[in-house]
C-alpha positions in Angstrom: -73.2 -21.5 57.6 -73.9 -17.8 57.1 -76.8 -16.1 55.4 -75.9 -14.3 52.1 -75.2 -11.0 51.8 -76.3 -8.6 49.2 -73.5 -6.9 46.7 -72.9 -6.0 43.6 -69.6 -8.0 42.5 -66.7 -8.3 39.8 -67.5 -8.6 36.2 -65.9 -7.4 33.2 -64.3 -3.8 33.7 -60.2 -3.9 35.3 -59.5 -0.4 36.3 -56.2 -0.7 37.6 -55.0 1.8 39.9 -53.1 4.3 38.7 -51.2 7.5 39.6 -52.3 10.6 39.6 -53.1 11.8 36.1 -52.7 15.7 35.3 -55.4 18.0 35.6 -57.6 18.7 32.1 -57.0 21.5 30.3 -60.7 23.0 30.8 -61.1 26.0 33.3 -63.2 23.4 35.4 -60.5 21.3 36.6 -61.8 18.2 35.5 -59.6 14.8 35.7 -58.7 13.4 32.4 -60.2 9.9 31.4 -58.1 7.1 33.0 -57.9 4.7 36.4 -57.0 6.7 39.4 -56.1 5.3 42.8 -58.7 6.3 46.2 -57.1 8.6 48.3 -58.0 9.6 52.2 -57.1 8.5 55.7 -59.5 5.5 55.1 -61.6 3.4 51.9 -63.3 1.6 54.3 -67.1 2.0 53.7 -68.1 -1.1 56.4 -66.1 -3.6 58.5 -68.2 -5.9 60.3 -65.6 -8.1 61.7 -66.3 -11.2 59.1 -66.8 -8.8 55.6 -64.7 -5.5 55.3 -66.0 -3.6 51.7 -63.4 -0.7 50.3 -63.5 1.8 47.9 -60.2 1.1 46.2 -60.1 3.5 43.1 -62.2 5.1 40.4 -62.1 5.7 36.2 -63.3 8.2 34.5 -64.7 7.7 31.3 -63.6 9.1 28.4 -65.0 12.7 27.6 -67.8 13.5 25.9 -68.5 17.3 24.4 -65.3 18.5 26.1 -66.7 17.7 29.5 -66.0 14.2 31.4 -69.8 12.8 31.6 -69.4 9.9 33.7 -67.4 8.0 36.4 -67.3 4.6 37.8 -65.8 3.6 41.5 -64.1 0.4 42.4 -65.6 -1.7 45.7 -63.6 -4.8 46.9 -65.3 -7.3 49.2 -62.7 -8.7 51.7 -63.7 -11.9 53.7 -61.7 -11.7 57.0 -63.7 -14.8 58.8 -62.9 -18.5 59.0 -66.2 -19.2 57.4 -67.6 -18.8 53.6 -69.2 -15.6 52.9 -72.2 -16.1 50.0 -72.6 -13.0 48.1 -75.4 -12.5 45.9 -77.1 -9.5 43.7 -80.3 -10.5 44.9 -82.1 -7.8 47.1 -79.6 -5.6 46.1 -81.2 -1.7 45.4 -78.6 0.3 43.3 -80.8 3.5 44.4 -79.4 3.0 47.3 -75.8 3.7 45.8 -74.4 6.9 46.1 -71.9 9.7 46.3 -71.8 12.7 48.5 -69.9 16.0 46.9 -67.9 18.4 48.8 -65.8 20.9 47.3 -63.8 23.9 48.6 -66.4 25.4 51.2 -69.4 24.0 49.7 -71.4 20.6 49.8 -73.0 19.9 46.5 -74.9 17.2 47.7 -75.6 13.7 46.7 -76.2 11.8 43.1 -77.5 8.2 42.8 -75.5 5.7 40.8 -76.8 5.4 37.1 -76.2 1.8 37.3 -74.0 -0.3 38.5 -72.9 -4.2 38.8 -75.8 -6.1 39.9 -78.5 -3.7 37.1 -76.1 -5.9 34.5 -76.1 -8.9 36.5 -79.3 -9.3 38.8 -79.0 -13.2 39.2 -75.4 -12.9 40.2 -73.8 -14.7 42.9 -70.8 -16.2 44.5 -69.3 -17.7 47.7 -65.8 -15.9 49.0 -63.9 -18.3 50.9 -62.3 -17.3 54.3 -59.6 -14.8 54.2 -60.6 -14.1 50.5 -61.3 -11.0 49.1 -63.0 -10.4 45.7 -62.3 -8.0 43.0 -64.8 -5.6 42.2 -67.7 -4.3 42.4 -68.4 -1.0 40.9 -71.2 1.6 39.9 -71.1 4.3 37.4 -72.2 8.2 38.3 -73.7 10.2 35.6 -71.1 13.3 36.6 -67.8 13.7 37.7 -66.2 15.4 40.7 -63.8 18.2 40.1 -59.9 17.6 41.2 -60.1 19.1 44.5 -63.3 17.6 45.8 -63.7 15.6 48.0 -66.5 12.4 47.5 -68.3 10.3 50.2 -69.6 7.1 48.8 -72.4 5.3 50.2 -72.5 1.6 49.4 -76.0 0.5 49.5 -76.7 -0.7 52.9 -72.8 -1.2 54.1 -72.3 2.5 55.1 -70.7 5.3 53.9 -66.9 6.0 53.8 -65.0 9.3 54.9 -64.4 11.9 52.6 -62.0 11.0 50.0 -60.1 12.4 47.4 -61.1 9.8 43.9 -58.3 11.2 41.9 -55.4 11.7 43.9 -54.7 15.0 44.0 
């Protein structure tokens, strides 16, 4: 039997994966509102030889005030043991959620998550059976990335993943 481990999980949203959609019309090079698919050599954020967590895609939201305001990324939780995994909310600190900007010769630095799965659900929990993996956990940014940037996303106390591109450009 293993002790649980702390994540935020899969309720409600489905952002499906999608293509690339085409750059907005602004100046600012903004991705339009819609699902996009994570891009980079690798989405893995930790792999611990029983849990692997990914970063699997992103949605913005739509804009507000001609600018896109906010953004949510997709985690999957993939149990690659031969035991259960129990996954609960509990413990779980959303400030410690958070994504690392880099654009074209410049880091921006990092913002915390606004909120994410387990503010909305603090009591939840789950078992993922062996060689089960579990569809999704997200958290929403109060800004978005512009196309060209590359985003590092730090998942609480997992890790962080490589620099990716969230919109696939």
């Amino acid at each position: 039997m293993s002790s649980p481990v702390m994540m935020s999980a899969a309720i409600g949203l489905s952002a499906t994966p999608a293509g690339p959609a085409s750059a907005a019309t602004t100046t600012d090079s903004f991705p339009e509102a819609g699902a996009y698919a994570t891009q980079g050599n690798s989405n893995v954020i930790s792999d611990n030889g029983e849990l692997q967590v990914s970063w699997i895609a992103s949605q913005v939201f739509p804009w507000e005030g001609g600018i896109p305001t906010r953004w949510q990324v997709n985690v999957i939780y993939n149990n690659t043991s031969d035991h259960i995994v129990y996954l609960t909310c509990k413990g779980w600190d959303t400030g410690k959620v958070r994504e690392e900007i880099s654009g074209p010769g410049k880091n921006t630095g990092y913002v915390k998550a606004e909120y994410d799965l387990c503010t909305e659900h603090p009591e939840w929990n789950a078992n993922l059976s062996p060689n089960h993996r579990i569809l999704m956990s997200w958290a929403v940014f109060h800004n978005v990335p512009r196309i060209g940037d590359r985003v590092s996303l730090h998942w609480g106390d997992y890790g962080t993943s490589e620099k990716l591109d969230p919109f696939g450009h």
